[in-house]
N, CA, C and O atoms as a GROMACS GRO file, in nm:
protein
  600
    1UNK      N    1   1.837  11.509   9.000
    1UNK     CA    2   1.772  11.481   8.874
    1UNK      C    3   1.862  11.516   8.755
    1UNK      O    4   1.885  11.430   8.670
    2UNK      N    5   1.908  11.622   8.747
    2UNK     CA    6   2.001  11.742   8.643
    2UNK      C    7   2.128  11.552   8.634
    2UNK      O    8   2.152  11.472   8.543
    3UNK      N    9   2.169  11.563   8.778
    3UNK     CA   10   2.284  11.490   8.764
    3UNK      C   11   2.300  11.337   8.719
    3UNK      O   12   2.398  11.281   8.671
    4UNK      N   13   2.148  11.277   8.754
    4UNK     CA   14   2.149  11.107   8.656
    4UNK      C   15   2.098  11.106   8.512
    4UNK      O   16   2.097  11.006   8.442
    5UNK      N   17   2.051  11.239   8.471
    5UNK     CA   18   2.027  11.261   8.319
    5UNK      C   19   2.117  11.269   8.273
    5UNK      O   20   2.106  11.227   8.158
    6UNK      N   21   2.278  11.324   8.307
    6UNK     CA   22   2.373  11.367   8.272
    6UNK      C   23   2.452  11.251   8.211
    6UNK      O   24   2.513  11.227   8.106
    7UNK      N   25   2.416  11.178   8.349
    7UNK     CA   26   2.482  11.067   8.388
    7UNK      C   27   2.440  10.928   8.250
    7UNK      O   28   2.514  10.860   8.180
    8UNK      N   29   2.258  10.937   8.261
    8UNK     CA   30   2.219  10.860   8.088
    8UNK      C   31   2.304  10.892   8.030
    8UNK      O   32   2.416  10.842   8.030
    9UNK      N   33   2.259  10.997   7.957
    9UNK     CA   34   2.313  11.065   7.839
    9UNK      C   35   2.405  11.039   7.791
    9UNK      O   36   2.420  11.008   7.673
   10UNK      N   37   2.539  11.052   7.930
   10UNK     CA   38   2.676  10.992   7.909
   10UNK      C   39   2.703  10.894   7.874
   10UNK      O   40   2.809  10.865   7.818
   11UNK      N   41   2.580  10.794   7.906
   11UNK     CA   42   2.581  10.607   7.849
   11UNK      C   43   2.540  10.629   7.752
   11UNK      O   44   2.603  10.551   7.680
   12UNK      N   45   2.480  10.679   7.694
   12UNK     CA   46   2.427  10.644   7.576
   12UNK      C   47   2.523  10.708   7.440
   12UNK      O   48   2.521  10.666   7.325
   13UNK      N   49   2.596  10.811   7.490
   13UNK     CA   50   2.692  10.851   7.399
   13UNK      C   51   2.820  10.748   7.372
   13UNK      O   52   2.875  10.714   7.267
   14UNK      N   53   2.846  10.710   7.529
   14UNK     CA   54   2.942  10.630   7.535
   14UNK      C   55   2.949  10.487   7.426
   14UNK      O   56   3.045  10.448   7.360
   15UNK      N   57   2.790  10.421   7.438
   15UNK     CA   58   2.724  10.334   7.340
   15UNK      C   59   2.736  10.333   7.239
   15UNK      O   60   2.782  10.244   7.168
   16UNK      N   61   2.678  10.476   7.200
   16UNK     CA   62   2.689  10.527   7.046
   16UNK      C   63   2.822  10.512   7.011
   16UNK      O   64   2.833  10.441   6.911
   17UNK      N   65   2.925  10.549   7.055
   17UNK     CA   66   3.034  10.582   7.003
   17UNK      C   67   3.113  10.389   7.039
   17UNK      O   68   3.229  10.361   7.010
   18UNK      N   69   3.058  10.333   7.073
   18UNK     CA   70   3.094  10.188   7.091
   18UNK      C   71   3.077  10.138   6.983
   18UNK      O   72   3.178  10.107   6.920
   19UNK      N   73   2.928  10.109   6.916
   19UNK     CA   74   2.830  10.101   6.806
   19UNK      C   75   2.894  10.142   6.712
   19UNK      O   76   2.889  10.067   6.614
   20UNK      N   77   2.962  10.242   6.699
   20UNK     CA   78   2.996  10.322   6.552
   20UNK      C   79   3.147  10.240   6.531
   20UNK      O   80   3.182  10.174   6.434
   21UNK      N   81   3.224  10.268   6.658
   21UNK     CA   82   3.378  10.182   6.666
   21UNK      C   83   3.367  10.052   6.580
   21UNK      O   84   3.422  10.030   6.472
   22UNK      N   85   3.257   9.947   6.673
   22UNK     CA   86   3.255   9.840   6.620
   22UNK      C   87   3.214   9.792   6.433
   22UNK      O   88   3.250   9.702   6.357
   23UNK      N   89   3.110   9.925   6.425
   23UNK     CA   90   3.054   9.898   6.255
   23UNK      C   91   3.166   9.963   6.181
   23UNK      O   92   3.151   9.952   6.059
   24UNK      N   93   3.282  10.033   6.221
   24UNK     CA   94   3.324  10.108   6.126
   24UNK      C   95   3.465   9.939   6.122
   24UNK      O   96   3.546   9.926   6.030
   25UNK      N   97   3.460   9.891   6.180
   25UNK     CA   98   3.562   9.736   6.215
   25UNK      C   99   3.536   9.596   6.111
   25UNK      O  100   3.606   9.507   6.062
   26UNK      N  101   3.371   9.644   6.112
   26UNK     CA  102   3.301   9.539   6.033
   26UNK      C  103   3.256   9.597   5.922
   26UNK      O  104   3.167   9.529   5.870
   27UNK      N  105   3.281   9.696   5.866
   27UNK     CA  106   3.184   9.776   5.733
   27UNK      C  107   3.234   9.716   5.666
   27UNK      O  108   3.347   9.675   5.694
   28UNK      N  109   3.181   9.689   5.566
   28UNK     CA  110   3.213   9.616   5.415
   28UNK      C  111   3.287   9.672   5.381
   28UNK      O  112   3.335   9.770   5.436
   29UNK      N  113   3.338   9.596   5.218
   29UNK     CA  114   3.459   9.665   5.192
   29UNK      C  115   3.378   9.755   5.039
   29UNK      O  116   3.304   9.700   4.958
   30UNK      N  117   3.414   9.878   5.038
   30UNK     CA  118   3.363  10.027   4.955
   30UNK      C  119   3.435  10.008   4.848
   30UNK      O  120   3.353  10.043   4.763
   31UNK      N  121   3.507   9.984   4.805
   31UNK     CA  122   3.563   9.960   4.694
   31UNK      C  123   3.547   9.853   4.562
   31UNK      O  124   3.546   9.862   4.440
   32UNK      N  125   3.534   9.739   4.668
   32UNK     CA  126   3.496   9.606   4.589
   32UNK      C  127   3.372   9.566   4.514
   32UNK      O  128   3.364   9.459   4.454
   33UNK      N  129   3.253   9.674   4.520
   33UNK     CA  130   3.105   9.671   4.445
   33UNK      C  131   3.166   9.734   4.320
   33UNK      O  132   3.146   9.692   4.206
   34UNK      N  133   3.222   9.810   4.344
   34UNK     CA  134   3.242   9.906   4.223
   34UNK      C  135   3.336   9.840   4.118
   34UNK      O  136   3.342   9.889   4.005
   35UNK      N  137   3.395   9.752   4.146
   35UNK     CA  138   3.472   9.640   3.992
   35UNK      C  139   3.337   9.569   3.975
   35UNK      O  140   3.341   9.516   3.864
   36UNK      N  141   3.248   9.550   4.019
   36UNK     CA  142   3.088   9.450   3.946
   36UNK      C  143   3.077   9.473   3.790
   36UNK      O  144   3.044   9.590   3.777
   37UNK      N  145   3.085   9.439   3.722
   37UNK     CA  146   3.048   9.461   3.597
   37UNK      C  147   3.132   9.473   3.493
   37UNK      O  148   3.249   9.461   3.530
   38UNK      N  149   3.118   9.498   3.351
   38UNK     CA  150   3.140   9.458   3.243
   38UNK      C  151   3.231   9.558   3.151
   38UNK      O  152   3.184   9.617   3.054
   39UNK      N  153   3.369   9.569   3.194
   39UNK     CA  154   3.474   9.647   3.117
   39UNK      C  155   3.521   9.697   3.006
   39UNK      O  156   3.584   9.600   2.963
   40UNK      N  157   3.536   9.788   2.924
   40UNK     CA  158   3.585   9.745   2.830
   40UNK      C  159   3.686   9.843   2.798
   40UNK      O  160   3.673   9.965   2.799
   41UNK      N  161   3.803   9.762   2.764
   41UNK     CA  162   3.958   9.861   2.749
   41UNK      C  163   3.938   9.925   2.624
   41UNK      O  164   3.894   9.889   2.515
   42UNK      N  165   4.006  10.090   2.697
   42UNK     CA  166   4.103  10.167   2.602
   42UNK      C  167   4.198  10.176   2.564
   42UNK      O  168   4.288  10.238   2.621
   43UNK      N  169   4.209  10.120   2.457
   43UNK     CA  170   4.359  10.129   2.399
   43UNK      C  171   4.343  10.170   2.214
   43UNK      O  172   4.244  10.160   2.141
   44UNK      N  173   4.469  10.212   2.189
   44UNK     CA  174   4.492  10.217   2.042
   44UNK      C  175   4.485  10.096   1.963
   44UNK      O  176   4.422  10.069   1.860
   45UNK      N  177   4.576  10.021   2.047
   45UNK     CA  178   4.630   9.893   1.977
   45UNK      C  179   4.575   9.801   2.008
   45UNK      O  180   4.643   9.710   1.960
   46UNK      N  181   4.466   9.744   2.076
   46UNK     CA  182   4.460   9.643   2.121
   46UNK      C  183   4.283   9.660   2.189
   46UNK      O  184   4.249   9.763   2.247
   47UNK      N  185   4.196   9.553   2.171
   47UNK     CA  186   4.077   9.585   2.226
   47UNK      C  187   4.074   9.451   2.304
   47UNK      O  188   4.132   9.344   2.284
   48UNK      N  189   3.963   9.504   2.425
   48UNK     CA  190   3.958   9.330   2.516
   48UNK      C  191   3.845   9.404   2.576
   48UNK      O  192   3.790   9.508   2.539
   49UNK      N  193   3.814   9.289   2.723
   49UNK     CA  194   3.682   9.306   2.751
   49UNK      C  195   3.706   9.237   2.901
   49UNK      O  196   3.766   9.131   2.922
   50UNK      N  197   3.653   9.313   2.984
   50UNK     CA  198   3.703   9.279   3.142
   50UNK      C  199   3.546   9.199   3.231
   50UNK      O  200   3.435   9.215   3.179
   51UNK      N  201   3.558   9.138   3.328
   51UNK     CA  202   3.403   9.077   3.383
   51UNK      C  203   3.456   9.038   3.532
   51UNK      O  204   3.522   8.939   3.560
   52UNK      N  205   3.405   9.153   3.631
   52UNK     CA  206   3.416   9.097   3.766
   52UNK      C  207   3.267   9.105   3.809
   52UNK      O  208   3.182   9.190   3.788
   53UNK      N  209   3.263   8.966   3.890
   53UNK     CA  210   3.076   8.959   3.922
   53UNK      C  211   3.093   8.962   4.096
   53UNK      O  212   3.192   8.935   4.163
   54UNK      N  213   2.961   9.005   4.140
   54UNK     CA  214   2.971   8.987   4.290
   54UNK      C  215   2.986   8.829   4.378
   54UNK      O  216   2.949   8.813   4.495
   55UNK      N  217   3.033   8.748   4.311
   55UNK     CA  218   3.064   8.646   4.382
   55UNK      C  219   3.197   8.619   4.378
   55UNK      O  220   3.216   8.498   4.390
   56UNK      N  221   3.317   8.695   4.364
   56UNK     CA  222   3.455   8.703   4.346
   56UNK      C  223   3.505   8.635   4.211
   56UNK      O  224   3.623   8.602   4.201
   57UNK      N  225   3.416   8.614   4.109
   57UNK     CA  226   3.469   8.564   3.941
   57UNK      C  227   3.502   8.706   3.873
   57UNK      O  228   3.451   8.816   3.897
   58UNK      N  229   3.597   8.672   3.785
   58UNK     CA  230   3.622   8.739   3.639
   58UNK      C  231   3.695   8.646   3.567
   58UNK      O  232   3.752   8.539   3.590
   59UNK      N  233   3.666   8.750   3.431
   59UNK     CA  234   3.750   8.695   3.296
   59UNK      C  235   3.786   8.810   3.210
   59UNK      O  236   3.706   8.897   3.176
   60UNK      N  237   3.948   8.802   3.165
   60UNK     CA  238   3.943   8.911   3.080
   60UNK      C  239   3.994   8.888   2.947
   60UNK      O  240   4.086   8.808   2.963
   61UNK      N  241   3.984   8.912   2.835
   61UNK     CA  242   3.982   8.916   2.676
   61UNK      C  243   4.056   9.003   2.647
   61UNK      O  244   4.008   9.116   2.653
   62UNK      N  245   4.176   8.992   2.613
   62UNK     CA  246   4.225   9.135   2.484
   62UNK      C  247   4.304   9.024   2.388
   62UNK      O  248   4.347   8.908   2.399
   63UNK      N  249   4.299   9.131   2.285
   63UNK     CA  250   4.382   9.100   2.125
   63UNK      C  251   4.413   9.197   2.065
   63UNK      O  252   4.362   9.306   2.090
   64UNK      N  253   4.500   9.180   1.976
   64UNK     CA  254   4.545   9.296   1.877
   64UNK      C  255   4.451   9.349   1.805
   64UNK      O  256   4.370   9.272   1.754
   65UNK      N  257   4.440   9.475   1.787
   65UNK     CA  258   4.425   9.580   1.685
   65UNK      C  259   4.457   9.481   1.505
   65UNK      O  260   4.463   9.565   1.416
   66UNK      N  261   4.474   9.355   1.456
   66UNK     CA  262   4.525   9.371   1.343
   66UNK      C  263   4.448   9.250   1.290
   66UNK      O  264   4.422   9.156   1.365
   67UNK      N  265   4.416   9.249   1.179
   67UNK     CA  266   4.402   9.188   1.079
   67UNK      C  267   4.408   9.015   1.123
   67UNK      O  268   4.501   8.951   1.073
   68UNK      N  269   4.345   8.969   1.184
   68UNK     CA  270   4.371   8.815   1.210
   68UNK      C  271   4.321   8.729   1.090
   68UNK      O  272   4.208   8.767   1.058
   69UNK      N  273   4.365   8.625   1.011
   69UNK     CA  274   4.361   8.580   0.902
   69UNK      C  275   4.230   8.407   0.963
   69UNK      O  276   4.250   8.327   1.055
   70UNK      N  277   4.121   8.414   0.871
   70UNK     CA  278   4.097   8.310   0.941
   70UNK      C  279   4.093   8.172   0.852
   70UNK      O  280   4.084   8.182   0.729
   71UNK      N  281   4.098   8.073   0.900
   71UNK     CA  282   4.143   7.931   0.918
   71UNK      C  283   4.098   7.893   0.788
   71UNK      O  284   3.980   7.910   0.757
   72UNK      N  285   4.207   7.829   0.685
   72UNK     CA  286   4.162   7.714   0.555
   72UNK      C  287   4.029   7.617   0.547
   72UNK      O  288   3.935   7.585   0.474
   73UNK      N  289   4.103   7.588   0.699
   73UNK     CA  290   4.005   7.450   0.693
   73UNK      C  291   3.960   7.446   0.848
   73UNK      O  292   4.001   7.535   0.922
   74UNK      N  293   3.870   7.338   0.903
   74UNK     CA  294   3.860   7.344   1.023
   74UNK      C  295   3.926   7.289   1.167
   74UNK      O  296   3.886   7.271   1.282
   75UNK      N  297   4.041   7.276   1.099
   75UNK     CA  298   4.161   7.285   1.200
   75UNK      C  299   4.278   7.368   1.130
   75UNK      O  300   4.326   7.374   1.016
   76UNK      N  301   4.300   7.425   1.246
   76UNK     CA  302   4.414   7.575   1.202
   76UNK      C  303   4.539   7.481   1.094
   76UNK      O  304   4.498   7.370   1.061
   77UNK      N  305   4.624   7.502   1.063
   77UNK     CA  306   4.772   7.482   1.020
   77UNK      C  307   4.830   7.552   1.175
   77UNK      O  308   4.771   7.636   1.241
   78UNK      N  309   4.960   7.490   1.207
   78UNK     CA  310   5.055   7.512   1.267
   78UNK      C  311   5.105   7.705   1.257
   78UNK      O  312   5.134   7.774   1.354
   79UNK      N  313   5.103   7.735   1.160
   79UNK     CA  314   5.096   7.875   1.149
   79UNK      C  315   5.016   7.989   1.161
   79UNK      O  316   5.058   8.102   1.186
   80UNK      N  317   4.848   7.941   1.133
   80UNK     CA  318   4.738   7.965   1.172
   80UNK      C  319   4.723   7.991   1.327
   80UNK      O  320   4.694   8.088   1.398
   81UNK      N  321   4.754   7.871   1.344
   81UNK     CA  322   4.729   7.908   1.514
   81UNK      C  323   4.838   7.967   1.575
   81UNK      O  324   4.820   8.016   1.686
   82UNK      N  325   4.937   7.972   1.528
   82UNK     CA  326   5.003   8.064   1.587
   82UNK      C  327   5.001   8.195   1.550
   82UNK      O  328   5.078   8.274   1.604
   83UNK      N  329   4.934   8.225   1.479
   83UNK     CA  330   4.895   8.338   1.457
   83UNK      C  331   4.786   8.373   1.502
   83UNK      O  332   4.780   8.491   1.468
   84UNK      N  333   4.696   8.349   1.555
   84UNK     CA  334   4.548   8.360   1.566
   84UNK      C  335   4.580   8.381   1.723
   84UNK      O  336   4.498   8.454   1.778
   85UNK      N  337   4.732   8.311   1.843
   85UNK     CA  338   4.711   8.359   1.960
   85UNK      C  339   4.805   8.456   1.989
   85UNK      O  340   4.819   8.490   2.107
   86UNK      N  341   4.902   8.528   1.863
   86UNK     CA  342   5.004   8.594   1.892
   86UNK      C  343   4.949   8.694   1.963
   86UNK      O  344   4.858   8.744   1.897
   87UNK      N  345   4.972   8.775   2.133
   87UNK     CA  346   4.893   8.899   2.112
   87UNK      C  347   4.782   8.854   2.196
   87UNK      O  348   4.765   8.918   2.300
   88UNK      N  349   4.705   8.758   2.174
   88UNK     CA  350   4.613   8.751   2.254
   88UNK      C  351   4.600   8.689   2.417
   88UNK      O  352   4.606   8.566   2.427
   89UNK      N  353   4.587   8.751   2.515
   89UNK     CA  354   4.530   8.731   2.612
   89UNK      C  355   4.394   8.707   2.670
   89UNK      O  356   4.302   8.789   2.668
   90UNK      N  357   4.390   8.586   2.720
   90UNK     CA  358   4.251   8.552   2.807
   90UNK      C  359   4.285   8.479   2.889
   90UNK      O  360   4.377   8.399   2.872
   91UNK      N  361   4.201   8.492   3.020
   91UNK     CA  362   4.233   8.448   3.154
   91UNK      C  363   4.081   8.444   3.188
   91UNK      O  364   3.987   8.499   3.131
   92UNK      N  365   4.088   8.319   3.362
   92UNK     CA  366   3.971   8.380   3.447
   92UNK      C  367   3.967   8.317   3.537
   92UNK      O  368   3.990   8.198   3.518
   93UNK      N  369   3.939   8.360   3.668
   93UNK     CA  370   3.943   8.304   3.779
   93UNK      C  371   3.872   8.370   3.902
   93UNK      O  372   3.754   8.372   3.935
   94UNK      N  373   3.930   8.398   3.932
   94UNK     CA  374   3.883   8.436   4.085
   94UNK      C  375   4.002   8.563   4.090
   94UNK      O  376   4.114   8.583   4.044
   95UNK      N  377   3.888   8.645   4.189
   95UNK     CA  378   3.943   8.844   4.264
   95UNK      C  379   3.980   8.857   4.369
   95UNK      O  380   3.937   8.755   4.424
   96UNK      N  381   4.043   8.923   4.456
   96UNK     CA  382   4.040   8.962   4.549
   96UNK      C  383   4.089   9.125   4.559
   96UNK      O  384   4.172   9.167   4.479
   97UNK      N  385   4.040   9.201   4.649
   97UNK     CA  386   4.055   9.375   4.635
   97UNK      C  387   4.115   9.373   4.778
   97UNK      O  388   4.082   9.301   4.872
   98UNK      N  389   4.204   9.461   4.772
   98UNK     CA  390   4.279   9.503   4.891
   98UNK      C  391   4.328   9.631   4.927
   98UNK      O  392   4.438   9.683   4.908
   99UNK      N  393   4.169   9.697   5.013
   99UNK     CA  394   4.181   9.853   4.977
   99UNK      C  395   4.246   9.939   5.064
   99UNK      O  396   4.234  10.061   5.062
  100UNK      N  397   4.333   9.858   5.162
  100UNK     CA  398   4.412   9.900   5.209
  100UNK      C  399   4.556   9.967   5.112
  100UNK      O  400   4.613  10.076   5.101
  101UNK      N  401   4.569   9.829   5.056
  101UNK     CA  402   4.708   9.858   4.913
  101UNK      C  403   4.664   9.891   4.847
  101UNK      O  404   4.750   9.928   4.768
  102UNK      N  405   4.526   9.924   4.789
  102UNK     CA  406   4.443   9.985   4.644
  102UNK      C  407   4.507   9.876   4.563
  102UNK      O  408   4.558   9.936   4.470
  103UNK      N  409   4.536   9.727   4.546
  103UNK     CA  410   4.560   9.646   4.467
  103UNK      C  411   4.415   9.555   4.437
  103UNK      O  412   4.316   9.564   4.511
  104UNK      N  413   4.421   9.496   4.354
  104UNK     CA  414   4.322   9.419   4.325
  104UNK      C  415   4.404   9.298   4.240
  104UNK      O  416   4.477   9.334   4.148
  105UNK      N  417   4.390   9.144   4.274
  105UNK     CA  418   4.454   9.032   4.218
  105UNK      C  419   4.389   8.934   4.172
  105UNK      O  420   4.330   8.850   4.239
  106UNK      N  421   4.397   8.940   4.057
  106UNK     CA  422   4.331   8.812   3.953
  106UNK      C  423   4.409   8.718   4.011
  106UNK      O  424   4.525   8.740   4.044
  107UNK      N  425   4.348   8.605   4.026
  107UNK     CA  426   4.424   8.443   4.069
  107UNK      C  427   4.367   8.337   3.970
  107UNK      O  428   4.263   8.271   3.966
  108UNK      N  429   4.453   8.344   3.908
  108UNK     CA  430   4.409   8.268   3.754
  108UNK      C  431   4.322   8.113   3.765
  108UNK      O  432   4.363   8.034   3.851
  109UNK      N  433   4.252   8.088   3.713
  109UNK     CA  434   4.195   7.948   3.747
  109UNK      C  435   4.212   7.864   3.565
  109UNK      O  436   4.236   7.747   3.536
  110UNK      N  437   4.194   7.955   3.496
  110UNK     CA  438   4.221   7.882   3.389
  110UNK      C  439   4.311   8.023   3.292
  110UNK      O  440   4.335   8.137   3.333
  111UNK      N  441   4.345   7.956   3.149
  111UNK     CA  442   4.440   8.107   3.083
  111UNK      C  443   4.475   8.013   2.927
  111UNK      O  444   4.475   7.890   2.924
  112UNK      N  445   4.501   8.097   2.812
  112UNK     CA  446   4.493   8.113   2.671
  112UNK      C  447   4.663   8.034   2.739
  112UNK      O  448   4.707   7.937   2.677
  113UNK      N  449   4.714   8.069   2.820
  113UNK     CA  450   4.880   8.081   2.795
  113UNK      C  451   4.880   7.972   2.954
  113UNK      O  452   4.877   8.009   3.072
  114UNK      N  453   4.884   7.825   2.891
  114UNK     CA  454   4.942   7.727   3.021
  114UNK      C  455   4.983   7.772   3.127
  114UNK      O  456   4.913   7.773   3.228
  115UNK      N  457   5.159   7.841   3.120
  115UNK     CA  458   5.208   7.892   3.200
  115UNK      C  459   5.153   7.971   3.354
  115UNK      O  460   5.211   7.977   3.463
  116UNK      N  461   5.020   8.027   3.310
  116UNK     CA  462   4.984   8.153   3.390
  116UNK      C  463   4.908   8.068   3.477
  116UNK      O  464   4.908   8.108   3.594
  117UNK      N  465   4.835   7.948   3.453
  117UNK     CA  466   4.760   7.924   3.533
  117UNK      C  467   4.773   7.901   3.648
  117UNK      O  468   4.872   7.832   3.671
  118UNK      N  469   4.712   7.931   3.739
  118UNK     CA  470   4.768   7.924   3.910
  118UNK      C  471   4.846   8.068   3.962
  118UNK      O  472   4.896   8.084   4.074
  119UNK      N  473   4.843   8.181   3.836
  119UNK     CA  474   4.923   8.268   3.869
  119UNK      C  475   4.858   8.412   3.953
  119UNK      O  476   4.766   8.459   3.887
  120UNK      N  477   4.870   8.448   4.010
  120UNK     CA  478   4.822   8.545   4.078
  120UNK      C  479   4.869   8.672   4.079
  120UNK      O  480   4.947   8.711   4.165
  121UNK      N  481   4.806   8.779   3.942
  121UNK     CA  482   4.828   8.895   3.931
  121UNK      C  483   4.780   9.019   3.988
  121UNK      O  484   4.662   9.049   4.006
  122UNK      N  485   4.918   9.116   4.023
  122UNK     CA  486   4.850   9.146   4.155
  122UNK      C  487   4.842   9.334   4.017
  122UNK      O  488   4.892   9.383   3.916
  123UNK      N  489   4.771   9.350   4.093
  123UNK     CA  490   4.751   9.515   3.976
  123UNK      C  491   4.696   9.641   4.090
  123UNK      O  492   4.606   9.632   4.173
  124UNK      N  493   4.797   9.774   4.056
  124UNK     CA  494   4.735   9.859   4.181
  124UNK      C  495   4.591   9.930   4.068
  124UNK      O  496   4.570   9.910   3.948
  125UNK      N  497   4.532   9.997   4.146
  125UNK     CA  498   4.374  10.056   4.090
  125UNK      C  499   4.361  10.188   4.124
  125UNK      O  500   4.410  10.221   4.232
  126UNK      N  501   4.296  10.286   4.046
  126UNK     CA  502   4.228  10.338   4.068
  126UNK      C  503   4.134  10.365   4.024
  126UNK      O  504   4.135  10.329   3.906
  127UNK      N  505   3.999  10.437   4.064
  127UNK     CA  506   3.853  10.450   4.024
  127UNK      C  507   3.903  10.650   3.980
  127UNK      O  508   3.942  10.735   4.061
  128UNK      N  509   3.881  10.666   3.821
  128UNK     CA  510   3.876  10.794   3.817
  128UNK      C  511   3.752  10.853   3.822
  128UNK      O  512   3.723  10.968   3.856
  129UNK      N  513   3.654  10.727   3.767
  129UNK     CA  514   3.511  10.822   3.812
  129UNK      C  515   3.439  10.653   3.844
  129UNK      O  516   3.506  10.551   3.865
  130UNK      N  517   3.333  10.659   3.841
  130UNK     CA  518   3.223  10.494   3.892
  130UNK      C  519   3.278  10.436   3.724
  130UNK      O  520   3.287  10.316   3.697
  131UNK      N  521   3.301  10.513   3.656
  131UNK     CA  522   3.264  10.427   3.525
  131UNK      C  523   3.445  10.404   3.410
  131UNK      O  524   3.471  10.360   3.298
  132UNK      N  525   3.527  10.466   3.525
  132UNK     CA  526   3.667  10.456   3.457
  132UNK      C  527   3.752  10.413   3.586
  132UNK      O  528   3.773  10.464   3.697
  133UNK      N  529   3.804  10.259   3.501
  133UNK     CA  530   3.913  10.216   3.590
  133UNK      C  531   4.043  10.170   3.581
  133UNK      O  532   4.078  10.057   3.546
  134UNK      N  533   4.128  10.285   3.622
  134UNK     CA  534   4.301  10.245   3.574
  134UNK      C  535   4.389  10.154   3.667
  134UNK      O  536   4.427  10.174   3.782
  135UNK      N  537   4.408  10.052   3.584
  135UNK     CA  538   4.456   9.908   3.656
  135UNK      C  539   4.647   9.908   3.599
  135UNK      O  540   4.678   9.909   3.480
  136UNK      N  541   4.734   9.908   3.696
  136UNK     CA  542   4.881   9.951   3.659
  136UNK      C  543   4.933   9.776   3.724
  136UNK      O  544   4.910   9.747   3.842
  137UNK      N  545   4.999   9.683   3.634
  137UNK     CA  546   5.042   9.563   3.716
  137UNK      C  547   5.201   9.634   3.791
  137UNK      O  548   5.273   9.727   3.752
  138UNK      N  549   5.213   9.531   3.926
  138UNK     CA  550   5.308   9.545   4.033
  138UNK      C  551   5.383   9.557   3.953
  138UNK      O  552   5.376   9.488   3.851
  139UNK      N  553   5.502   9.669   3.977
  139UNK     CA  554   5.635   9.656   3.932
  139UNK      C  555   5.605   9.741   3.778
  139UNK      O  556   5.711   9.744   3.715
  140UNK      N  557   5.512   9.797   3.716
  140UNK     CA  558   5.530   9.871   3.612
  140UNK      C  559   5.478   9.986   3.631
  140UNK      O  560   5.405   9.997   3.729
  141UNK      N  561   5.501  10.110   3.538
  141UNK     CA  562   5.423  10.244   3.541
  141UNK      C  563   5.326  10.216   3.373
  141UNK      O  564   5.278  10.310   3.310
  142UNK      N  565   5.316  10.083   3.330
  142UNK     CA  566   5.201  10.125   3.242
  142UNK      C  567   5.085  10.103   3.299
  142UNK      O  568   5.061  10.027   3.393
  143UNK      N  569   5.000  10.183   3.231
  143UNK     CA  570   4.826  10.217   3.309
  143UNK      C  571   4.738  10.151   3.206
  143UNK      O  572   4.704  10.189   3.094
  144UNK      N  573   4.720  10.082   3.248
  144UNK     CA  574   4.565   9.960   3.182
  144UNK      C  575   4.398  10.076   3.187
  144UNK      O  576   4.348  10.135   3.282
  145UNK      N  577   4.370  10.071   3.092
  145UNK     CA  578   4.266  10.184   3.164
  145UNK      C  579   4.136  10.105   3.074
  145UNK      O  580   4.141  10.065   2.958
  146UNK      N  581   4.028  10.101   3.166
  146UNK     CA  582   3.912  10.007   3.125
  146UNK      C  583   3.781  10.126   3.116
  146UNK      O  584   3.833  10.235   3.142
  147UNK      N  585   3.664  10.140   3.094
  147UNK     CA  586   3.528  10.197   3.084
  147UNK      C  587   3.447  10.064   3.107
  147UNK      O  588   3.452   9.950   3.061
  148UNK      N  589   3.380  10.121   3.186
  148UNK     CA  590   3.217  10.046   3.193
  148UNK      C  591   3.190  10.010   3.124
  148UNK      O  592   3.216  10.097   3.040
  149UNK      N  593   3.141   9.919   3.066
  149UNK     CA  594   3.064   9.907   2.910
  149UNK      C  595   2.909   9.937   2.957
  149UNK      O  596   2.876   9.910   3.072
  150UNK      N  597   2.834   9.982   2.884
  150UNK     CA  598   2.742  10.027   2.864
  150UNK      C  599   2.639   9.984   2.754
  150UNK      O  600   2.533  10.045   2.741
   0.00000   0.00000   0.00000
């Protein structure tokens, strides 16, 4: 008796520990809920506004800190508009998180700047708390640092 209880028991641990192998193979990914929502950068110089949603979209907004002059008439002058995008960045496309590399990569679908579109920026991350997130692009030591908006 002592010895086929033993003998369960042993299956069922064995199970358990099968069960756990396999969910810990398939667990979602822990990192990727936590970019959901609505950013907004710290900086001195420069304010913008970040948007990753749970269906793999974002878009992000920054511009200068300065004085933008607005338009004569209702089409810019040639100088106007070049002034109005000096500085400014906007993008949006599609995410992907890779929490193995702690990277996370915007893959541009549309952008303020022709060039970028189709471009796929890759940025390492970290979460300093649920509500602060420092985003550094590949290949630099400057730190992008965003807040929750609230």
């Amino acid at each position: 008796m002592k010895k086929s209880m033993i003998c369960a028991m042993s299956s069922m641990v064995l199970m358990l520990q099968m069960t756990v192998a396999v969910s810990a193979q398939t667990a979602p990914a822990r990192d990727a809920p936590r970019f959901f929502g609505t950013w907004r950068l710290i900086s001195d110089t420069t304010t913008g506004i970040m948007i990753y949603d749970s269906l793999g979209n974002m878009a992000a907004q920054v511009m200068p800190n300065r004085v933008r002059r607005r338009y004569a008439a209702a089409e810019p002058t040639p100088d106007e508009a070049k002034d109005a995008i000096t500085g400014y960045l906007a993008y949006f496309g599609t995410y992907s998180v890779d929490e193995q590399a702690r990277t996370v990569t915007h893959h541009r679908k549309g952008s303020i700047n022709p060039g970028q579109v189709g471009d796929a920026v890759v940025r390492a991350y970290v979460f300093e708390s649920n509500d602060r997130l420092v985003l550094t692009p590949a290949g630099s030591t400057n730190k992008i640092v965003w807040e929750r908006a609230r």
